[in-house]
N, C-alpha and C positions, 0 to 999 in steps of 0.2 A: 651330862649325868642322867637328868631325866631320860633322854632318850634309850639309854644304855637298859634303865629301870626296866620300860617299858618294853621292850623289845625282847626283854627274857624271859618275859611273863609266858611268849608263847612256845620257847622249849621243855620247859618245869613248872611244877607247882607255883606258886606263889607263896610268900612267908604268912599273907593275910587269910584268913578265914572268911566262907561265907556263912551266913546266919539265913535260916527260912525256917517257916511256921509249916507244918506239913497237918494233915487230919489226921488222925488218930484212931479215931470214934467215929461215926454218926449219930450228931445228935438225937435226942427226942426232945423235942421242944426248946424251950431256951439254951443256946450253948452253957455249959458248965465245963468246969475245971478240969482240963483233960480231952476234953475235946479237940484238942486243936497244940500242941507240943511245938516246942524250940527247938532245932538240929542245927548242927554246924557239920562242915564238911569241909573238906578243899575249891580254892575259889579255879573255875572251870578257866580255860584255855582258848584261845578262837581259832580255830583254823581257815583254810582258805574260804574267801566268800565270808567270815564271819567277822563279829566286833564284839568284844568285851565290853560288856555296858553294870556302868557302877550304878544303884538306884540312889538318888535324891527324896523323890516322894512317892508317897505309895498310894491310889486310889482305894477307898472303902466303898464298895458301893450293896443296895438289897439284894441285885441278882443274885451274889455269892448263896447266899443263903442256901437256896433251893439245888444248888448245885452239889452241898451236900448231903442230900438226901440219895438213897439206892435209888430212884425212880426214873421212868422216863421223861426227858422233858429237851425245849429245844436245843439246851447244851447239856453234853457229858458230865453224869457225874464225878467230881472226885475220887479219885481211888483213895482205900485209905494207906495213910503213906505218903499221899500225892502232898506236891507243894500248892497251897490254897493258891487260886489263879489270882490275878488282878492285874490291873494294868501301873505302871509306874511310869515316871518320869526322870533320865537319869544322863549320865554324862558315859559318851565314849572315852574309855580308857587305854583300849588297845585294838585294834584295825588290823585285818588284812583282808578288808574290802575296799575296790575301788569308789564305792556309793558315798563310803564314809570315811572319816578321819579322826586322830585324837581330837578333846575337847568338844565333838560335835554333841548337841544337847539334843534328845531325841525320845521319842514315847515307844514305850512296847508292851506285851502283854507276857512279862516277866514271873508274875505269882510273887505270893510275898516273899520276897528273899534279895537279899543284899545284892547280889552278883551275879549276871545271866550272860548268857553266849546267843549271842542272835543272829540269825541265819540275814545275808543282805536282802532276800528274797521273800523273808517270811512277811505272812499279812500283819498286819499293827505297830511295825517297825515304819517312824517316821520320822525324819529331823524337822524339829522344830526351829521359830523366830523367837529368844528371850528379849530382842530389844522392844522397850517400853512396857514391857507386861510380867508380872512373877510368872516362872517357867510352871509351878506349879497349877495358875490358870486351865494349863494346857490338859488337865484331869479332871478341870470342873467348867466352870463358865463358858471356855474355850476348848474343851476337851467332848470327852465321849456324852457326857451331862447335856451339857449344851447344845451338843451335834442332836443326841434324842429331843429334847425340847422341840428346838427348831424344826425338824422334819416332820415330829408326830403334830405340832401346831400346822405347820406351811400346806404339808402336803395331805393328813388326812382330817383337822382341822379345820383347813381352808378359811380364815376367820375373811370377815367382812367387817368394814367400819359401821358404828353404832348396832352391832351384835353384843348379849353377852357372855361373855366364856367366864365358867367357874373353874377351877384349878385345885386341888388338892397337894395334899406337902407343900403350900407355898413357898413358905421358906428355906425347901431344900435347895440340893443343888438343879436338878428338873425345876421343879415347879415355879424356882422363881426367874429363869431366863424364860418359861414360858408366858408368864404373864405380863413380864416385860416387853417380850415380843408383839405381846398381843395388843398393848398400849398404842404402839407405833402403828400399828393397822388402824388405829381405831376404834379398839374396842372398851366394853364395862367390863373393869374385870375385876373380878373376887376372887380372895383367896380364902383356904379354908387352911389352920393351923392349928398346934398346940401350943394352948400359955400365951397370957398376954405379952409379953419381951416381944414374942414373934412374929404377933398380929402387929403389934406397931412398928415392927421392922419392914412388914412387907407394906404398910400403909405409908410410913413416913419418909421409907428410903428408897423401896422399890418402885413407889407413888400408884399402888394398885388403887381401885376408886374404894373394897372394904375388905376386908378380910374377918373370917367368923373365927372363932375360939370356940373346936368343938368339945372344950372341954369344958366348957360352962352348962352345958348341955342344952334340951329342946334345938336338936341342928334344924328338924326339917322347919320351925318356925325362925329360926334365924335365915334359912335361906331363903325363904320367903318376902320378906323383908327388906332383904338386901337384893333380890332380882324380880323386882317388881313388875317386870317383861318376862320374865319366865329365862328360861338357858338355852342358848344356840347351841354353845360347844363346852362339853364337860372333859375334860385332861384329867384322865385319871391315873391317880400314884397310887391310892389305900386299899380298896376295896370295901367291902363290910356294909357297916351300917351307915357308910359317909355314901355309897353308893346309892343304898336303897333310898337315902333322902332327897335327891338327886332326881329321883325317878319323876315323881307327879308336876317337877316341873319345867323337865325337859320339851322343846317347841317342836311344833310340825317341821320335819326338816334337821334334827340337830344330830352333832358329832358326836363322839364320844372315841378319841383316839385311846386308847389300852396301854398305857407304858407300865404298869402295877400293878400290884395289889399287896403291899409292904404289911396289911394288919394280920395278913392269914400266912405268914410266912414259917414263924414259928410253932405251927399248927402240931401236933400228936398225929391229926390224920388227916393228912394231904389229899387220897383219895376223895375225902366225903367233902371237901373246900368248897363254898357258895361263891364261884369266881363271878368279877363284873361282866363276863361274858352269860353268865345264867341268869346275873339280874337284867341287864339290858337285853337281853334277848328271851327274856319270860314275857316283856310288855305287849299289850295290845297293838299295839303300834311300834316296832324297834327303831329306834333311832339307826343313822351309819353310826356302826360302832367293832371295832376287831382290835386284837393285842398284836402289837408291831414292833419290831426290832428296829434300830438306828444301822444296824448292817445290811439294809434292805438300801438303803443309799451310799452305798461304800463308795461307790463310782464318784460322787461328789464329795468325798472326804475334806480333803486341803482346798477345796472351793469354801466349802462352809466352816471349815476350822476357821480359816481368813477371814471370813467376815464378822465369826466373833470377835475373835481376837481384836481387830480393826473396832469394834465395838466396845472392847474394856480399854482401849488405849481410847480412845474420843472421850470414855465417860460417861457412854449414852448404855451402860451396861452396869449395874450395881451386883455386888454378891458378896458373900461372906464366906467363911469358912471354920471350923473344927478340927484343932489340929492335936495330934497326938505327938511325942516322942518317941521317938527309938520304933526299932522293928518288936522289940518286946512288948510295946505296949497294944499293937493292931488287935487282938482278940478280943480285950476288955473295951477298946474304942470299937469296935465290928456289932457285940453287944449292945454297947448304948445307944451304937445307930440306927439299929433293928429296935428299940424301941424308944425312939422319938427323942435322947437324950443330945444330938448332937443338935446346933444351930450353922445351916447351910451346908456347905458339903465335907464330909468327913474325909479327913485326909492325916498319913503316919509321914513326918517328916524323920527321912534316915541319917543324911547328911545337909551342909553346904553344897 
């Protein structure tokens, strides 16, 4: 019977509907009401070379943000209209590719919406391993999160043991496999958070050596304090004024990998943005420091997926997450994540 189900999906419609968030609007500044619309449609077809893929969970992550803006930048912006992108994690439903099968559990970069047709060929389409790990990992600790961590710390980071690396959003989903990484190397590592709950999360559970709560204020005297050697390698997620604290005491020789700047996202006027590319590179002396994509190591994708992954099944990997329900609810969780409301990595669970 099921097979019979399944199998008809790809002469006709289907009885199920799909649901997707598409833009509407382009913002000015904070998303508001309207921004961003619920559509349903007819759930799509696969044809040859393709696979019907049902979503499970849906990735939130700051890039979005800027992608809905008119403007130039190193991804395309949204059309309005467009289905908001994002990557999800879902189950094959229906196949008539030989790569893949029903039931294969697999990542792609579907956009919010229930129900995608994906090419066997296209980039981002991946089968994953659920055993020993929630598939949903595979969007944060062990997913695209983790893959940037790891690369912006390994390869333009380069930590050394008994260096210190300071880390901004510690508690996100970034910040906190990078400072965990950086543990294993050897290093001091500090994080820099909002709210106490999240300083002691990254102190108690993530076992960084301290973590600052920029929201008690005087940062540049907290960090002070807390990196008493001055900073090797700053991992930057925020930008702003967490950056410019950062500045006087950065060491001869230090990094500064660019994965962010989550504070100036919501900005009115993007043009006039005081990027960390301005602050570190106004200094007397610039530290290495440049803004980097995790798609610049595509080539080691399912090498470095593997070793996370391998790393939250040991243990030797802590994270958290932020979950929402329903596809309905992504816009108002997309919001809170853009402004520091979620704890670890933001995620819309759709189904089982």
């Amino acid at each position: 019977m099921l097979r019979r189900m399944l199998s008809g999906m790809f002469g006709k419609s289907t009885a199920k509907r799909n649901k997707a968030i598409v833009l509407s609007r382009r913002p000015n500044g904070e998303l508001r009401q309207g921004d961003l619309t619920l559509e349903t449609s007819d759930v799509p077809t696969a044809q040859n070379g393709e696979i019907l893929v049902e979503s499970l969970w849906l990735s939130l992550d700051p890039y979005m943000r800027p992608q809905m803006n008119d403007m130039e930048s190193y991804q395309e912006p949204v059309a309005i209209g467009g289905t908001m992108p994002g990557e999800v994690v879902g189950r094959v439903i229906a196949s008539k590719s030989r790569k893949f099968k029903v039931g294969d559990i697999v990542t792609c970069h579907s956009g919010w919406q229930e129900y995608y047709v994906a090419s066997e060929t296209e980039d981002g389409l991946y089968k994953v391993d659920p055993a020993g790990i929630p598939v949903q990992a595979y969007l944060g600790v062990a997913g695209m999160p983790g893959r940037t961590a790891y690369c912006g710390l390994k390869f333009l980071g380069k930590p050394a043991s008994g260096e210190t690396l300071v880390v901004s959003a510690a508690s996100g989903a970034v910040g906190s496999v990078v400072g965990q990484l950086a543990k294993m190397e050897g290093c001091r590592v500090v994080g820099i958070a909002g709210g106490a709950k999240k300083c002691e999360f990254v102190v108690n559970d993530l076992e960084f050596d301290a973590c600052i709560d920029y929201k008690t204020g005087d940062l540049p005297q907290q960090l002070k304090l807390a990196c008493p050697n001055g900073i090797d390698i700053y991992f930057e997620n925020v930008g702003g004024d967490v950056s410019k604290a950062i500045v006087p005491l950065l060491n001869k020789g230090s990094r500064v990998p660019i994965c962010g700047f989550v504070s100036v996202y919501n900005t009115t006027s993007p043009e006039t943005v005081e990027t960390p590319m301005h602050i570190f590179g106004a200094m007397e002396t610039p530290p290495e420091h440049r803004f980097f994509l995790v798609a610049e190591w595509q080539d080691q994708h399912q090498e470095i997926t593997e070793t996370l992954a391998n790393l939250v099944r040991s243990g030797d990997l802590n994270y958290r997450e932020s979950v929402s329900e329903g596809l309905e609810s992504a816009p108002d969780a997309f919001k809170g994540m853009l402004s520091g409301k979620n704890f670890g990595k933001q995620l819309v669970h759709i189904r089982d």
